[in-house]
N, C-alpha and C positions, 0 to 999 in steps of 0.2 A: 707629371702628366695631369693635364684636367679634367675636369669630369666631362662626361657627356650634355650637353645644350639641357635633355628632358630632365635627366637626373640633379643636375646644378640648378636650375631652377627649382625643383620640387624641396630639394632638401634648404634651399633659399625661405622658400612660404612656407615649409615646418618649421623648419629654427625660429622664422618669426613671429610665430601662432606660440610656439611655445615660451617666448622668450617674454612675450606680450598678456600671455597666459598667466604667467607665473607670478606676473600685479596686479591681477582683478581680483576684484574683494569677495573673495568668496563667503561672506558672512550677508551678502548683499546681491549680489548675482544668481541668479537658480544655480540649482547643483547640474541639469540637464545641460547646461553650457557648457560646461567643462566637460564632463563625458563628450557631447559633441562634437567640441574643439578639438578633443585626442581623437577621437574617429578618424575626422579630417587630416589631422598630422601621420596618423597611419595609414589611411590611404595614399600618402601622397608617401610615408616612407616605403612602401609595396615598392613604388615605380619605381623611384630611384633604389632601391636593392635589386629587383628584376635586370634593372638597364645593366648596372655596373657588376652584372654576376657572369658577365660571358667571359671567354677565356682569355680574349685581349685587354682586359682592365687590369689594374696593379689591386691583388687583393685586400689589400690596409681600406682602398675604398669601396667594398663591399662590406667590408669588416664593419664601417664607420655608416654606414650607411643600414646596416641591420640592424646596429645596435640603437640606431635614432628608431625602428619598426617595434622594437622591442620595448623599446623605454617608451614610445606614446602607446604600445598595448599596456602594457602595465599602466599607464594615467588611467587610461580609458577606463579600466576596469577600478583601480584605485577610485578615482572621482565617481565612478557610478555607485562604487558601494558607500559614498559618502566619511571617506576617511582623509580629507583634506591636509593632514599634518604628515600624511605617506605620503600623498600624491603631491602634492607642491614641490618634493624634492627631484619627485624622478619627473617633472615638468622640468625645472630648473636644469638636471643632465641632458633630458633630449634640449634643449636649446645651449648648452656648451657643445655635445658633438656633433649638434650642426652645426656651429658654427667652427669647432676643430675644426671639422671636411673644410667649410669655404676657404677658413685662412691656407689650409697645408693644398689645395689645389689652387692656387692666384698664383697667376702667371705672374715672371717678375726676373729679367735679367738681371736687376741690380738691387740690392735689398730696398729704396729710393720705389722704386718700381711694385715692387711684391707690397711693400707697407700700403700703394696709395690703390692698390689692389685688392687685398685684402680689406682696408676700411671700406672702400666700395662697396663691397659685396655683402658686408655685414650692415651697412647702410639699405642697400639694398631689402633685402632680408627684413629688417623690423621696420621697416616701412612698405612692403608687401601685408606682414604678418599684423602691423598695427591698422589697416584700411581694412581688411577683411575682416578681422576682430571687430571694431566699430558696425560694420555691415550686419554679422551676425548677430551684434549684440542688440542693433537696431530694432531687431525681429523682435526681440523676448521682448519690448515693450507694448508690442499689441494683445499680449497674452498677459503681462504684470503691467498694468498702466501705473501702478502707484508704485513703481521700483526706481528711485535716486535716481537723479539724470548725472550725478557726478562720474559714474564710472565710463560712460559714454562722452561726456567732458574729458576724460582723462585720457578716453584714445583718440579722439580727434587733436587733442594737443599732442599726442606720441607721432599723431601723423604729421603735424606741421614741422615737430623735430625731425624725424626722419627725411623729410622732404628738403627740409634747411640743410641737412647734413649730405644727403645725396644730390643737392644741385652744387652745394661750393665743391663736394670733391670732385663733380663730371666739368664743373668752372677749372678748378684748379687743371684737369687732364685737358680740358681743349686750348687754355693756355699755353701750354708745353707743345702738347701737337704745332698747334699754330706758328709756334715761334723756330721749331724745330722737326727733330725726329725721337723717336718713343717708340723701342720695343723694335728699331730695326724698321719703322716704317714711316714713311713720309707723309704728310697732308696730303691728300688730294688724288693720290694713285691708288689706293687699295678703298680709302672708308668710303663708302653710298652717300652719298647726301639725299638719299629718298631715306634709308634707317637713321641716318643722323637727326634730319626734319621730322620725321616721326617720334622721334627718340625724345626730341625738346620740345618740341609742339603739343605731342598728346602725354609724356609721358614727366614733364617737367610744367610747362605753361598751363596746359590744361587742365592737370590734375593739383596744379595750386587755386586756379582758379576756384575748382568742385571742391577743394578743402574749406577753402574758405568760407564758401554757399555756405558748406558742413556747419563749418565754427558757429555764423548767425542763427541755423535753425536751430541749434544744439539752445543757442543761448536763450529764445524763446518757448522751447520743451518742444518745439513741432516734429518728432521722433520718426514720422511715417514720413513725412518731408526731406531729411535727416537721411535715413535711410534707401529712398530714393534717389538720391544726389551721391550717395554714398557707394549706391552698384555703377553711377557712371564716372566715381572715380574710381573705383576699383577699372573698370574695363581701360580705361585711360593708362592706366600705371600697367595693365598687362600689358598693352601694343609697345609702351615705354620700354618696360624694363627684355620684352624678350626682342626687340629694335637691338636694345643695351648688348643684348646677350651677343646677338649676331656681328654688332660692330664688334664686338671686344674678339670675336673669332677672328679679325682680319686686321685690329691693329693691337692685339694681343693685351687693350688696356678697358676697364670698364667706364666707357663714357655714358 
């Protein structure tokens, strides 16, 4: 069974907050970051528990889904009391049982199918959770202007990886489509080519684009520039990847 559209997305941007989390140099970083960032990772694990708590869901994902609510409470409160050698660990758990959830709910008649499903998704996911991280981390330069520009170097590089890895495997999927049938569905009869267009346009093309922008002012320290360019890849990779969300509802594959 898969998860609900709201909830597979949210536990998507946790796992990659948290997963993206768990390499920033917290010797170097404010400690208000991290507290922050598990905020965020528990508001967003509330919804997806809320969704997947009605009586028609399989409870393993409610299960899986609280416990990612649970483990960014505990960060949250770990990193605020400034005990980084606790909190690092249970950052590190909430970003495995997010990512458990996405691999155990990929759609997949043939294991072929579930494997290019699951990397999706988890492609997905750190590449959400690495754009928004960059975004926020953006901010704390206006408030520590003498703080390393390397750790904000090092997510705009997570973003290009992630980007690289979620355009060959949605390559690889329209491939297949193209050539054939995947998941019981043909080209051309069920997927929109207005979410498909939207899907590569704003959320593949475009948001390479704004990385890039990213990379050059990253490489000049221009940080408030940086972070500007940085909320319009962010807003590019939402219309992308919830585009993603909706095609993969109707040909059962995350393009």
């Amino acid at each position: 069974m898969s998860l609900p559209m709201l909830a597979d997305f949210s536990i998507r941007l946790a796992g990659g907050l948290a997963a993206v989390l768990a390499t920033a140099p917290w010797r170097v970083v404010p400690p208000q970051f991290f507290r922050t960032h598990c905020q965020v990772m528990l508001g967003l694990g509330v919804l997806a528990t809320l969704v997947t708590a009605g009586p028609s869901m399989d409870g393993w994902m409610f299960s899986l889904s609280l416990a990612v609510t649970i483990l960014a409470f505990l960060g949250s409160v770990l990193w605020g009391l400034g005990l980084p050698t606790i909190a690092l660990p249970v950052t590190v758990l909430t970003a495995s049982a997010s990512a458990a959830l996405l691999c155990i709910t990929a759609d997949g008649s043939t294991p072929a199918l579930w494997a290019i499903n699951a990397a999706s998704r988890l492609a997905s996911s750190f590449l959400l959770g690495s754009t928004l991280t960059a975004m926020l981390l953006g901010h704390y330069y206006l408030t520590a202007p003498a703080m390393s520009i390397d750790p904000l170097r090092k997510f705009v590089k997570f973003m290009v990886s992630g980007l690289a890895i979620r355009t060959a495997l949605a390559t690889v999927v329209a491939i297949i489509l193209w050539r054939g049938e995947l998941g019981g569905v043909a080209v051309g009869e069920q997927i929109s080519p207005l979410f498909l267009a939207m899907r590569w346009g704003m959320g593949i093309a475009g948001a390479g684009v704004a990385t890039y922008l990213t990379w050059e002012t990253v490489k000049i320290r221009s940080t408030q520039s940086a972070t500007g360019i940085l909320y319009i890849a962010m807003t590019l990779l939402l219309f992308g990847e919830l585009s993603s969300l909706i095609l993969a509802r109707e040909s059962h594959v995350l393009i």
